[in-house]
Each structure stands twice: as structure tokens, then as C-alpha cells.
C-alpha positions in Angstrom: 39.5 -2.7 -15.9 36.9 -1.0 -18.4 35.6 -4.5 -18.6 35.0 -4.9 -15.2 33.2 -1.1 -14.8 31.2 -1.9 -17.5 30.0 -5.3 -16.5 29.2 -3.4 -13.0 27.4 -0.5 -14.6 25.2 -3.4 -16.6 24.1 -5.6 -13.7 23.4 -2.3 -11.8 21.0 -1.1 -14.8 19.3 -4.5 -15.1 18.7 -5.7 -11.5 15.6 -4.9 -10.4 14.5 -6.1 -7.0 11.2 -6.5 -8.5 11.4 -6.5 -12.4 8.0 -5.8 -13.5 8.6 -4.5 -16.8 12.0 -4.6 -18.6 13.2 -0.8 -17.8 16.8 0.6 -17.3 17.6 2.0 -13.9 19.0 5.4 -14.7 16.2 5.3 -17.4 13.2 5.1 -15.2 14.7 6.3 -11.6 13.3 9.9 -10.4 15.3 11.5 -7.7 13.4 11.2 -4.3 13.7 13.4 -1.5 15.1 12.4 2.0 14.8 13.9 5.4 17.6 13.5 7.8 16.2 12.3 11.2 19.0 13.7 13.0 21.5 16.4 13.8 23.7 15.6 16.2 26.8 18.0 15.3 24.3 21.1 16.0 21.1 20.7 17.3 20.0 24.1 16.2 19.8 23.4 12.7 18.3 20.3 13.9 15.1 22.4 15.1 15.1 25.5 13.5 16.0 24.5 9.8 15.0 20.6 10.0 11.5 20.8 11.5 10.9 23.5 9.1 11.6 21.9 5.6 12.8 17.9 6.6 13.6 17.3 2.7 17.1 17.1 1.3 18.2 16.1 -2.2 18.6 13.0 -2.9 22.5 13.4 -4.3 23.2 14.8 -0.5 24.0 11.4 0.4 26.6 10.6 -2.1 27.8 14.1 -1.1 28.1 12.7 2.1 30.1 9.6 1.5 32.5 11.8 0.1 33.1 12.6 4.2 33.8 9.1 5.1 30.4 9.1 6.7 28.2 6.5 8.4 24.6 6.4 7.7 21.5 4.4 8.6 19.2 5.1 5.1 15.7 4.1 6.6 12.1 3.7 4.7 9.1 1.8 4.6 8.3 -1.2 2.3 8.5 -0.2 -1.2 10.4 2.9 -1.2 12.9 2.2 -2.9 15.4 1.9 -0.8 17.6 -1.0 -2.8 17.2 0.9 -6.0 18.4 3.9 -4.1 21.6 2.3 -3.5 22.2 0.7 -6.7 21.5 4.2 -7.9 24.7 5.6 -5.8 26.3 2.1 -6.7 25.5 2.8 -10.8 27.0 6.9 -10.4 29.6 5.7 -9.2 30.8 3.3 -11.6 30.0 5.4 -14.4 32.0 8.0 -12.9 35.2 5.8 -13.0 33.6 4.7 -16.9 34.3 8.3 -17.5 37.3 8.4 -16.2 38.5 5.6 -17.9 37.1 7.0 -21.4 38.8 10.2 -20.8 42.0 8.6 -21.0 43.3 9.5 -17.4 43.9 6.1 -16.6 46.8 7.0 -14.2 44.1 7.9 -11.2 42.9 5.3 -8.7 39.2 4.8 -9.1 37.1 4.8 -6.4 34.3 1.8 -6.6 31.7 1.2 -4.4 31.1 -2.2 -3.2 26.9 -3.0 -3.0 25.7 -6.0 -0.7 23.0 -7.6 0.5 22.9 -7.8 4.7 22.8 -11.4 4.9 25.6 -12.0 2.5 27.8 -9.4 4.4 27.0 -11.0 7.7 27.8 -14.4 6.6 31.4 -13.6 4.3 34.3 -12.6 5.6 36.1 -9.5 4.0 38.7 -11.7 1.5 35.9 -12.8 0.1 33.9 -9.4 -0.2 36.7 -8.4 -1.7 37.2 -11.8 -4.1 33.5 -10.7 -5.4 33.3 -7.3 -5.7 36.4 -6.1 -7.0 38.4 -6.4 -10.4 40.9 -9.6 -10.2 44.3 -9.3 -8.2 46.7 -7.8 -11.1 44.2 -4.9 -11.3 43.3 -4.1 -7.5 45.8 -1.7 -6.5 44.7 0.4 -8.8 41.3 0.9 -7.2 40.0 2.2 -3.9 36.6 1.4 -2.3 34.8 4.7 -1.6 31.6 3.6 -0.4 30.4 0.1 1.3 26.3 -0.2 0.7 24.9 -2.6 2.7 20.8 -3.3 1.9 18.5 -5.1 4.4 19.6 -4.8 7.6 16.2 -5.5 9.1 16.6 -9.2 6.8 19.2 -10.1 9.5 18.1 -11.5 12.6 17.6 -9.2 15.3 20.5 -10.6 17.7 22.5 -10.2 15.2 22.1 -6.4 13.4 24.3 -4.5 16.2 27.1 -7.6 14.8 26.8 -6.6 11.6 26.7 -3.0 12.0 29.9 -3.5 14.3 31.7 -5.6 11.4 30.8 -2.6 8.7 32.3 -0.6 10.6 35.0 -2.4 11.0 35.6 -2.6 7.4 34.9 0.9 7.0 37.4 2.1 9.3 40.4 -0.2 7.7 39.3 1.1 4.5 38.7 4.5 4.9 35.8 4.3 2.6 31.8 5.6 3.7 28.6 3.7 5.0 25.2 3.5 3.7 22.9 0.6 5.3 19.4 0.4 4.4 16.6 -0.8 7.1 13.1 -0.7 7.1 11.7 2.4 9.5 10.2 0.5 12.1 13.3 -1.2 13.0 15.7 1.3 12.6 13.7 4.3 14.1 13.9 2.0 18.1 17.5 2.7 17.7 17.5 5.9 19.6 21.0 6.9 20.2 22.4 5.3 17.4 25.7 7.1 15.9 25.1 6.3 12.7 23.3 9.5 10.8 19.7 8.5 10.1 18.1 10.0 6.5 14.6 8.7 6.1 13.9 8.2 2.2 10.2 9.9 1.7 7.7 8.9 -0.2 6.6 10.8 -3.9 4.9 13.8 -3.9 1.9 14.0 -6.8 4.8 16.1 -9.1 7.9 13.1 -9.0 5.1 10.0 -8.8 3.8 11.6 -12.5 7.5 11.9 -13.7 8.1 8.4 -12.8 4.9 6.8 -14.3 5.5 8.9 -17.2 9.3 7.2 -17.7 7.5 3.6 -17.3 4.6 3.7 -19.3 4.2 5.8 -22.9 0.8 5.0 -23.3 -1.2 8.3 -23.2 -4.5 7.2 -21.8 -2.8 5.1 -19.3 -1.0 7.7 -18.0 -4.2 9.6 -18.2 -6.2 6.6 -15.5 -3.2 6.7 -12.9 -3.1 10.3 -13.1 -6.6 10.8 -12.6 -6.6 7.8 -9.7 -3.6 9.8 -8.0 -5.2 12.7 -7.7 -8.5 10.9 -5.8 -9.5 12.2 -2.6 -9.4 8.9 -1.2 -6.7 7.3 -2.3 -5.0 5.4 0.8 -1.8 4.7 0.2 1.7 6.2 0.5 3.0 6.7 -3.6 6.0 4.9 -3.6 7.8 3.4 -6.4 6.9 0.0 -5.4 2.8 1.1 -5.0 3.2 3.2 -8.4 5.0 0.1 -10.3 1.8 -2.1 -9.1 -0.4 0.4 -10.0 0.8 0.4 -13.4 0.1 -3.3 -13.8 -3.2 -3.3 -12.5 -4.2 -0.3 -14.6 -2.5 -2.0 -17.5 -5.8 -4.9 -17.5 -8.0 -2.8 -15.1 -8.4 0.7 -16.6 -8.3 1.9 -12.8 -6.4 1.9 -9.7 -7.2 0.5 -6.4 -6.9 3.1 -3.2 -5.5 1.1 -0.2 -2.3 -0.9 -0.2 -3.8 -4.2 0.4 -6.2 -4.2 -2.7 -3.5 -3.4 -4.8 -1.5 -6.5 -3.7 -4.7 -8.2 -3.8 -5.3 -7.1 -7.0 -1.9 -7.2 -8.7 -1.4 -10.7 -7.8 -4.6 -12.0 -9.4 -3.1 -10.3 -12.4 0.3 -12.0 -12.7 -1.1 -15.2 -11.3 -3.3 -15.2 -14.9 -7.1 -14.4 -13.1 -7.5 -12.4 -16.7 -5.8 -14.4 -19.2 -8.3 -15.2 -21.5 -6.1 -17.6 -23.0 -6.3 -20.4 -20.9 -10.5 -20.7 -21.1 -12.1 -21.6 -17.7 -8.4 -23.1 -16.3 -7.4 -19.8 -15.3 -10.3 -19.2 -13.0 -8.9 -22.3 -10.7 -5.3 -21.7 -11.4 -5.0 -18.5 -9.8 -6.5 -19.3 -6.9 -4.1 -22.1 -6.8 -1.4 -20.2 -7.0 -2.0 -17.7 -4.5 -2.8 -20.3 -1.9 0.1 -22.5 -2.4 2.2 -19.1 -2.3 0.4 -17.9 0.9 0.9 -21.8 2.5 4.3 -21.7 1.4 5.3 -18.1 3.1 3.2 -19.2 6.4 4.9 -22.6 7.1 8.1 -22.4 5.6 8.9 -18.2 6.7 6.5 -16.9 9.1 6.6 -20.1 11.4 10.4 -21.3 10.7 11.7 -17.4 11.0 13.2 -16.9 8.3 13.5 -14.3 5.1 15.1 -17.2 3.0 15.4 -20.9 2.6 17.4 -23.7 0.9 16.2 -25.2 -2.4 15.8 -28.8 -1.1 13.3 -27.2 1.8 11.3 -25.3 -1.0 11.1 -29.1 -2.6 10.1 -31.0 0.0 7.3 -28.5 1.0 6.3 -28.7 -2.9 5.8 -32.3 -2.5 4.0 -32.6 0.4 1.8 -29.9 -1.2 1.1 -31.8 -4.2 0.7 -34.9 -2.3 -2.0 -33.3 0.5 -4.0 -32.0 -2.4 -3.8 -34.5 -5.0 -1.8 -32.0 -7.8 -0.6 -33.5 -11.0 3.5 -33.2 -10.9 3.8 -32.5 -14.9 1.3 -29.8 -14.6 2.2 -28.1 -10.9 5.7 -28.1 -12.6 4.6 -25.2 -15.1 2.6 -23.5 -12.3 6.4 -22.9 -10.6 8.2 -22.1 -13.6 5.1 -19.4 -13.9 5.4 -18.5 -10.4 8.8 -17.8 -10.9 7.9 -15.4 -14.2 5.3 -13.5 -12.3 8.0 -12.2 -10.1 7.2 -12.6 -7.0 9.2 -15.8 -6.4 12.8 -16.1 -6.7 13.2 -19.8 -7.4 17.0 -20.7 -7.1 19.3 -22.8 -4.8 17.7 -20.2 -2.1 14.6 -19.6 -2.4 13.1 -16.2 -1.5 10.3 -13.7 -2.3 11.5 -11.2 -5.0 10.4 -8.4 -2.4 10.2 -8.5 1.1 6.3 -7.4 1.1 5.2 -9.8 -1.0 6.1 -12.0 2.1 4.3 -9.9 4.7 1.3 -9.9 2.6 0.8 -13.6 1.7 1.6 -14.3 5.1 -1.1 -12.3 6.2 -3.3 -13.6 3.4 -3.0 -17.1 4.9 -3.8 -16.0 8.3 -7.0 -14.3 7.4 -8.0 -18.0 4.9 -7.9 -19.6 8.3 -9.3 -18.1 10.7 -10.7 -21.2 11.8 -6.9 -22.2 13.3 -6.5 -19.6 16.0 -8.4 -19.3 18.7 -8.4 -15.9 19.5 -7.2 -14.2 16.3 -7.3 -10.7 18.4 -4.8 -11.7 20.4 -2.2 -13.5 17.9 -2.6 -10.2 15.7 -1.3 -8.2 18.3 1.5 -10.6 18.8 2.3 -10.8 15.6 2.2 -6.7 15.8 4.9 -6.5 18.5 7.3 -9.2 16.9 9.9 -6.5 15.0 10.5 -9.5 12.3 7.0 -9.5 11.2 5.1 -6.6 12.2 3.8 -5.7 8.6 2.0 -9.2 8.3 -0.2 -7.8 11.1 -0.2 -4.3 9.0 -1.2 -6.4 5.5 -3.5 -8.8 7.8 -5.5 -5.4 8.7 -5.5 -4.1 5.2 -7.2 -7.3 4.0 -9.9 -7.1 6.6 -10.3 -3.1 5.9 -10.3 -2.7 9.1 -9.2 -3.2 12.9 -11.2 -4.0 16.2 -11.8 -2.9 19.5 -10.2 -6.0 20.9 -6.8 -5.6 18.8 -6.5 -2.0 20.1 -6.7 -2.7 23.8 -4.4 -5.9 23.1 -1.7 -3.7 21.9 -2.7 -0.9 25.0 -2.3 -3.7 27.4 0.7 -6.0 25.9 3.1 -6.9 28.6 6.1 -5.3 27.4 7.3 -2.1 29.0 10.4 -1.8 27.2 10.8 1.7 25.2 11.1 -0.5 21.7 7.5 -1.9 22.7 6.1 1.9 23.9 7.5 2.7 20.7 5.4 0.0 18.6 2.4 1.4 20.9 3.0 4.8 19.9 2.9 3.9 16.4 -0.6 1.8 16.6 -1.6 4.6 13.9 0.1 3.2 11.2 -2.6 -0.4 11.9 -5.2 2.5 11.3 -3.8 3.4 7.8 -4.6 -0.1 6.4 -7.5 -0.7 8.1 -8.8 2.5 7.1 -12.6 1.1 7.2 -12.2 0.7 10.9 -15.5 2.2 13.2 -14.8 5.8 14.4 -15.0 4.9 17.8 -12.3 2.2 17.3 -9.9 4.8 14.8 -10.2 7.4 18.3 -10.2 4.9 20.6 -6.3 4.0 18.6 -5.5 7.3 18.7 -5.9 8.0 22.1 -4.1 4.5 23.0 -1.0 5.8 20.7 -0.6 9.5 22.1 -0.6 8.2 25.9 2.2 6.1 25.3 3.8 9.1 23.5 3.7 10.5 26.4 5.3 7.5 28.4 8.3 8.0 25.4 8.9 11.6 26.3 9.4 11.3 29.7 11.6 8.0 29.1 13.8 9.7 26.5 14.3 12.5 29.2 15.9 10.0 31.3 18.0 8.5 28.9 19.0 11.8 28.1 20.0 12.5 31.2 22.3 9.2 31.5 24.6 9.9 28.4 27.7 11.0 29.3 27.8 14.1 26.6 25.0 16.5 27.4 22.5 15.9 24.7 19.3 19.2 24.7 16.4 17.9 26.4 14.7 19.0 23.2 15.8 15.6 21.2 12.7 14.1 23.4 9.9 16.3 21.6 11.5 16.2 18.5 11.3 12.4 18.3 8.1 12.7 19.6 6.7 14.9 16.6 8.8 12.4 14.1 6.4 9.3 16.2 3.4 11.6 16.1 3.7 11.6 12.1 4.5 8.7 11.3 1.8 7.1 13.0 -0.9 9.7 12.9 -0.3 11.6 9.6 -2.8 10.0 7.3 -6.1 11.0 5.3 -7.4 8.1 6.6 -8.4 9.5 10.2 -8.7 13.5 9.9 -12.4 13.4 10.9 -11.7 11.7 14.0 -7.9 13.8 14.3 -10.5 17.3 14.2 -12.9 15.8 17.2 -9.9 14.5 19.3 -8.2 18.0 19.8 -11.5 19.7 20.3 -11.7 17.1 23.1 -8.3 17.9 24.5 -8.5 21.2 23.8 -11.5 21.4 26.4 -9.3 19.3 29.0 -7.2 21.8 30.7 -4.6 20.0 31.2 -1.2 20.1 30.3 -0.8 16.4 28.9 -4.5 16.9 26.7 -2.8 19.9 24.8 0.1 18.7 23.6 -1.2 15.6 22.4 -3.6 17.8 20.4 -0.3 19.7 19.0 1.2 16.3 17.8 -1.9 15.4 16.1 -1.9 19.2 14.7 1.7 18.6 13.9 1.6 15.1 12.5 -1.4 16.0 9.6 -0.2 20.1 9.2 -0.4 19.5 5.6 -3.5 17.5 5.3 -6.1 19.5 7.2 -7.8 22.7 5.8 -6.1 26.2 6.7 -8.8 27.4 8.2 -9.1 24.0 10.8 -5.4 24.8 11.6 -5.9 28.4 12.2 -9.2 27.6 14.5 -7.3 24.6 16.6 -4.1 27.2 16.4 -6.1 29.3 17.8 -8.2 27.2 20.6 -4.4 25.7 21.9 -2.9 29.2 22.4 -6.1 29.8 24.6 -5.5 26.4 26.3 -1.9 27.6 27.1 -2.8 31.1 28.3 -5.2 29.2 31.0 -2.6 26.7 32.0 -0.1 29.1 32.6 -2.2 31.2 34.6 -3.3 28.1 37.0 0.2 27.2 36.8 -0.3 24.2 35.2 2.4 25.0 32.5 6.4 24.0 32.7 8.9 27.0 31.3 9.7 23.7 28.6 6.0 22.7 27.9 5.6 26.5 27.1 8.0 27.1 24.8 8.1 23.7 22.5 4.0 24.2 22.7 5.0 27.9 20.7 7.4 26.2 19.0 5.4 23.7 17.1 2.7 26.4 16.9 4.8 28.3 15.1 5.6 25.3 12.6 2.0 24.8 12.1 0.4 27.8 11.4 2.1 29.5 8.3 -0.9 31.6 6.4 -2.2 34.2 9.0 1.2 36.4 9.6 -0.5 38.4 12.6 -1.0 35.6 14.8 2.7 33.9 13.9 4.1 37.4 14.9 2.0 36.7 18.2 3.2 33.1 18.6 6.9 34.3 18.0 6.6 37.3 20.3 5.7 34.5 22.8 8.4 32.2 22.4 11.0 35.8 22.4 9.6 36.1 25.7 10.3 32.9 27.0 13.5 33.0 26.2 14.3 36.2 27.4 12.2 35.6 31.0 13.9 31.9 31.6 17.1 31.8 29.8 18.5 29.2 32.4 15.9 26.5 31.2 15.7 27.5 27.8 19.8 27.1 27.4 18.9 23.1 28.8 16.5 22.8 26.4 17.7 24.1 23.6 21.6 25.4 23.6 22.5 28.8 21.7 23.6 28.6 18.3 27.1 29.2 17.2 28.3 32.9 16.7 26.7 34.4 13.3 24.7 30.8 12.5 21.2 31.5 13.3 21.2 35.0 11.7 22.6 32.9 8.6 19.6 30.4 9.1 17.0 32.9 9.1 18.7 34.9 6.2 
């Protein structure tokens, strides 16, 4: 039994989804913060506690499993979100290691078994259980407490609700918790989803220096990426994925790029040996070789077959039709594989798969912008490519190459034929195509804007519906607060706050109900990036929007209050005028306490003084 612990607790340590250096998990991981998305057992902490601070430990969710729970851990690319559960996988075993040290070997230890999606979709539970527990003789003498499955949004689309179904399933018979991991944008269409959703955040400045620091212990490297962290215009979300690059490319550069796209660009010219001096002139063909047979290999065997992985013999006929079309020695294009394979970024194996997911997306998106000359309106495939849920970050890492967007791409996505809410959705979130192509015109970055926030609108109302249609009486409040979780994903960003100040002058000077709150969400969505005093002034300007609304009558009893309501989220520093904005919402509540029970039920006897306390 110790054997089989310790054998866990070494994999878990060593697997790294993308090893760039040779590091020990528990060594180098830093606690991240998460934000639960959700709170469906009481909606008042849902709006006055969550909205308020979102972040959580990051040891809540192994607190959690200790309830039996189910959750849906979602993240962008890079954010660790596999570590994160071999994390809760590693603790685990090591606290059935100590266990087993401490002699009480008379206790059932509670494992956790870790799995990738596609492998649980395609096994049956004998053999989950054949693989990732302890032989027969020893199994009754363990229990699972926690099934971990990673990569939901690797299986096919028609087939996630199956797999969620079948975990589940398992779940139930075992009486063991849930964690499956999905990227955001797939996960986040999933609107009344049972599961509990905790979103894993991004670094802050304070745990992306604790993590460089436990990678790198040279003191004037640490000095460059500290110095490129804290740059003004530094475009990128500091994830441990973006932070391991940046390491690299520091490493030979002696600085760090600012967007997401140069750094892949970048980084990849570095494993790929652009600066190994070693190899004379070769190297100055051989990376470029490299990159484009990697990029030709993720366009025609992936992107156009569908697919996240593919069988060896594939990979090998591809290779020698490769060599074949461009006249490539076998002996030599041999080694360039086996250094493919030690760069890290290609799995080479009886499947055949990139080490991480957006190393995919991006060389996808690199061989779409090296021909050009193939499509014949690139506009419009873009935004095709946008509104497919199995590759919408090629379109994201097509923009970042090109540093920016166009006019075209922007009213293709407006205009694109589907009126389901998961394509609103991807509308709504057209912001997040701004935040690679950060180098986009003004015009086009407002013209996005203004695109995203009308079909928030279009959400709103259609989540009201829904609403309605559920058979347990959900607050009508869930709408706007999925609307300011939209409104921040896709408009929260350095990239745009010039264009974010002029917008909600514009709709400040509307006078009209629909104008000012889509200046709130932009308020709401970049609270922390704009200057105090810009807050305080557009604070300001919307409470004198909302005074003149009310007295046309162009304001709802609902508009009013979740208008105060956010107000009183984003302005924090001038204590008079947040006494005002509170006085308000009092009011409300006391004048209209028929529509302010739909919207937002009363909390539970003694729980909101205990909140506010």
C-alpha cells in the first residue's frame, strides 16, 4: 500500500502538462485564488458578499469535496487548471503517506482518482478502477474521496453532457466528490448547470513574483521579469502558463514580450533553436522548419480532421507526405522529431498530441495567417472559426498574430446567423478578440464594444425568460449578475480603457435606460483598472443619468435598484456619495418591497447582519 501512495505522490510531483524546466510540483506551485460563479443555496451571499470580494482560497475546494460535492472548476488557457488538480490529487495522497507513516494503518484511506476527459469517456469504471487503485488484495482497504476529471472541453461537444452524466454516475455509487475542469468559454454557456462553478483567477503581481521566484534563483533574472511585470503595457493575463514562457524567453532575451501571441511567437523560436549558436547558419533554416511543419501538422491533421488527438500511424503518414512534398532528408527530419519532441510542445507517442492545448490553437492560427492566400475571404472564415466552441481561441491567437482585428470581422460576428443564447453569448464576449488584437484602430476597438454590450442586452432579457420557465423560482437578479460576470470577462482589459472612458460619456449623454447600464457594465467590468477619480466622475454622471430617467419615467423599480447596486460596488473611496448611493437603494426597498422580494429574496433570519458584521 505505501508503495502504491508513494509511486502516486511521485508521478503527481513529476507530471507536468508542460515540463519546461525540471521542477517539483509542491516545490514550485503557489496557491491561486478562485471565485465561485454561483450561489445557488442562497442567493444573498451570492450578491452581497460575492460581487463584493469574488476570491476564495484555493484549499476551499478540497474543503468542498469533503461534502460530496459536484463542481465545474473553469479557466482560461494556461491557468493552471490540470496542475490545480494534480495539486488536490498530490494532498491527498500525501495525506494517506502520513497516515500510513504514523502507523494507523487500521483506517481506510481515502484516494482520489485523477483522469483525463477523454480517457474517462472512453473506459468503463472496472477499468478506472483496474488503473487507478492499489491491486485487488489491497482495495477494500481504500475509499475513493474525490473523482478529478481534466478537459472536459477536449471531448466533443455532443458528447460532454454524456460524460458529465457518467461522472455522476460514478460519483453517486461511490459516494465520493467531483471536480471537472473546462476551459471558460465552454463551460460559462452552461447557464443552469447544477454543478457549482469556481472560476480559477489569474495571479495578481504579489503570487506571479512568488512563483517566478520558486522557478528561477537567478537574481537578475528575477530582476527583468519583475521589472517587465510591472510595465504599464503589459497585455496579458499572468498565468502560470504566460509566467513559465516568460521565464524562457527572458532566460535568452534579457526581456519579456507584452501580448500573448508574441510570447508564443517568441518562445517557440527559442525551443525550436532560432539562438543556438551551436549549430552555425543551420539553425536560422531549421527553426523555421520546424514551426511550419508543426503549424501544417496542427492545421490538416487537428483543425480540419476535428480533433485534440490522433493515432501514431496518422502522425506518420502525414510525416511522410511532408518529407516527400518538400524534398526533406529522412535521416536528418528524423532528429528534427526527436527535437520536436524535447522542446515540449509535441507529445510524440502511440497518440500523438500537443503537450498543451494552446500550443494547438496557436500554431493553428499561425498556419492560417502563412496563407492567407487560401481563403478567400479571411474576414469571414475568422469569424467562423470564432463561433465554432472547439476552436474559438485559434481565431483569438489568429488576432494576436495580426495585433489586431478589422472592421469586417466585427460586423461578421454582429451579423452571424445564429440566434441561439450560446452564440449571443460568444457575441457578448467579442471583447476578449480585442485583448489580443490590442493594436486594433479605435474606431474598430468601440465599434466591438458597442457590438458586445447590445447583445448583452439581448442576454438579459433572454435569461429573464428562462428564469421564468424553471420550475423552482430562481431571483430575477441571476440575469444581471451573469451579465456583470460577461461584462468582465470580455470588457475588463487595459487594452481598451481610452475607448471604455469615451463610450460611457456617450451613453451617459443618451438618456436612455439601455445607454446607462451598458456604461455601468463597462464601469463594472474595468473598476479596478481605471483611475479613482474617472470612477468617481462617471459615478457621478450615471446617478444624474438615473435621477432624469426616473423623473421621465423611463426607469423600471429593477433597473433602479441593480443600477445602485453596482454603483455601490464601484465606487469605494468617496464615503459621502456611497452613503448617498445606499440611502437610494434603502429607499427602493422600502417604497417597492413587492418587486424588490422578485428580484432579490430576503435573507435568512440573522444572516445579513452577520454578512455586514
Amino acid at each position: 500500500m505505501a508503495d502504491f501512495i508513494q509511486e502516486r505522490v511521485v508521478t503527481l510531483e513529476t507530471k507536468r502538462e508542460f515540463p519546461s524546466r525540471s521542477t517539483i510540483l509542491s516545490t514550485t506551485y503557489v496557491d491561486p485564488w478562485v471565485s465561485r460563479l454561483e450561489a445557488p443555496e442562497d442567493i444573498t451571499d451570492m450578491v452581497v458578499n460575492i460581487l463584493r470580494s469574488r476570491k476564495l482560497p484555493f484549499k476551499q475546494l478540497e474543503e468542498i469535496l469533503k461534502k460530496g460535492r459536484r463542481v465545474i472548476l473553469i479557466g482560461d488557457p494556461g491557468t493552471g487548471k490540470s496542475t490545480a488538480l494534480a495539486k488536490i490529487a498530490l494532498d491527498m495522497f500525501r495525506n494517506c503517506l502520513e497516515k500510513r507513516t504514523r502507523g494507523r494503518t487500521e483506517e481506510q484511506l481515502e484516494v482520489p482518482i485523477l483522469v483525463k476527459a477523454i480517457e474517462f469517456e472512453s473506459r468503463d469504471f472496472g477499468d478506472l478502477l483496474d488503473i487507478h487503485l492499489p491491486p485487488e488484495p489491497l482495495r477494500d482497504r481504500v475509499n475513493i474521496r474525490a473523482l478529478l476529471i481534466d478537459g472536459l472541453d477536449e471531448v466533443k461537444i455532443e458528447n460532454r453532457r454524456n460524460v458529465m452524466n457518467k461522472a455522476e454516475e460514478f460519483c453517486k455509487n461511490k459516494g465520493c466528490g467531483l471536480i471537472i475542469s473546462s476551459r471558460k468559454v465552454e463551460a460559462i454557456k452552461d447557464l443552469l448547470s447544477p454543478f457549482d462553478r469556481y472560476e480559477l483567477l489569474p495571479f495578481e503581481y504579489e503570487q506571479a513574483s512568488r512563483f517566478i521566484k520558486r522557478l528561477v534563483d537567478d537574481e537578475s533574472l528575477i530582476k527583468i521579469l519583475d521589472e517587465g511585470l510591472q510595465r504599464d503595457d503589459l497585455k496579458l493575463s499572468l498565468t502560470p502558463m504566460s509566467l513559465e514562457l516568460l521565464v524562457e524567453i527572458a532566460t535568452v532575451e534579457k526581456e519579456i514580450p507584452a501580448s500573448i501571441a508574441e510570447i508564443y511567437e517568441r518562445f517557440t523560436d527559442i525551443v525550436m533553436g532560432r539562438y543556438d549558436s551551436t549549430r552555425g547558419i543551420e539553425s536560422l533554416f531549421e527553426y523555421f522548419i520546424k514551426k511550419r511543419f508543426l503549424a501544417e501538422l496542427a492545421w490538416q491533421q487537428f483543425y480540419l480532421e476535428e480533433r485534440l488527438q490522433i493515432p501514431r500511424v496518422d502522425f506518420n503518414r502525414f510525416v511522410e507526405k511532408y518529407m516527400h512534398d518538400y524534398g526533406l532528408d529522412r535521416t536528418k527530419f528524423t532528429e528534427f522529431l526527436s527535437e520536436i519532441d524535447r522542446a515540449g510542445v509535441l507529445r510524440i507517442g502511440d497518440e500523438v498530441v500537443f503537450r498543451h492545448r494552446s500550443f494547438l490553437d496557436y500554431f493553428s492560427a499561425l498556419r492560417l495567417n502563412d496563407h492567407l492566400e487560401e481563403h478567400k475571404n479571411i474576414d469571414d472564415d475568422v469569424v467562423r472559426m470564432y463561433f465554432n466552441d472547439m476552436w474559438t481561441d485559434v481565431a483569438f491567437y489568429y488576432v494576436g498574430i495580426r495585433r489586431g482585428t478589422s472592421e469586417a470581422v466585427v460586423d461578421g460576428i454582429d451579423k452571424y446567423r445564429g440566434e441561439q443564447l450560446d452564440s449571443i453569448i460568444q457575441k457578448a464576449l467579442i471583447g476578449r478578440l480585442l485583448q489580443a488584437g490590442w493594436h486594433s484602430p479605435s474606431a474598430v476597438k468601440s465599434q466591438a464594444m458597442s457590438v458586445g454590450l447590445q447583445h448583452i442586452q439581448k442576454i438579459r432579457k433572454e435569461m429573464d425568460t428562462l428564469l421564468v420557465s424553471q420550475d423552482k423560482p430562481i431571483p430575477a437578479i441571476v440575469s444581471d449578475f451573469f451579465i456583470l460576470l460577461l461584462s468582465e470577462y470580455s470588457f475588463g482589459s487595459r487594452t481598451f480603457l481610452n475607448e471604455v472612458v469615451a463610450l460611457c460619456d456617450h451613453f451617459c449623454d443618451e438618456n436612455d435606460t439601455d445607454s446607462m447600464l451598458m456604461c455601468l457594465y463597462l464601469l463594472w467590468a474595468n473598476r479596478s483598472r481605471l483611475a479613482p477619480d474617472k470612477l468617481h466622475r462617471h459615478v457621478t454622471l450615471a446617478l444624474g443619468a438615473l435621477a432624469k430617467l426616473e423623473k421621465e419615467g423611463k426607469l423600471s423599480v429593477r433597473d433602479k435598484f441593480v443600477s445602485l447596486f453596482i454603483l455601490a460596488q464601484i465606487e469605494t473611496e468617496d464615503r459621502k456619495l456611497t452613503k448617498s448611493i445606499r440611502r437610494k437603494m434603502l429607499s427602493v426597498r422600502k417604497n417597492y418591497p413587492s418587486e424588490i422580494r422578485r428580484l432579490l429574496p430576503s435573507p435568512k433570519t440573522g444572516s445579513f447582519r452577520k454578512k455586514r458584521a
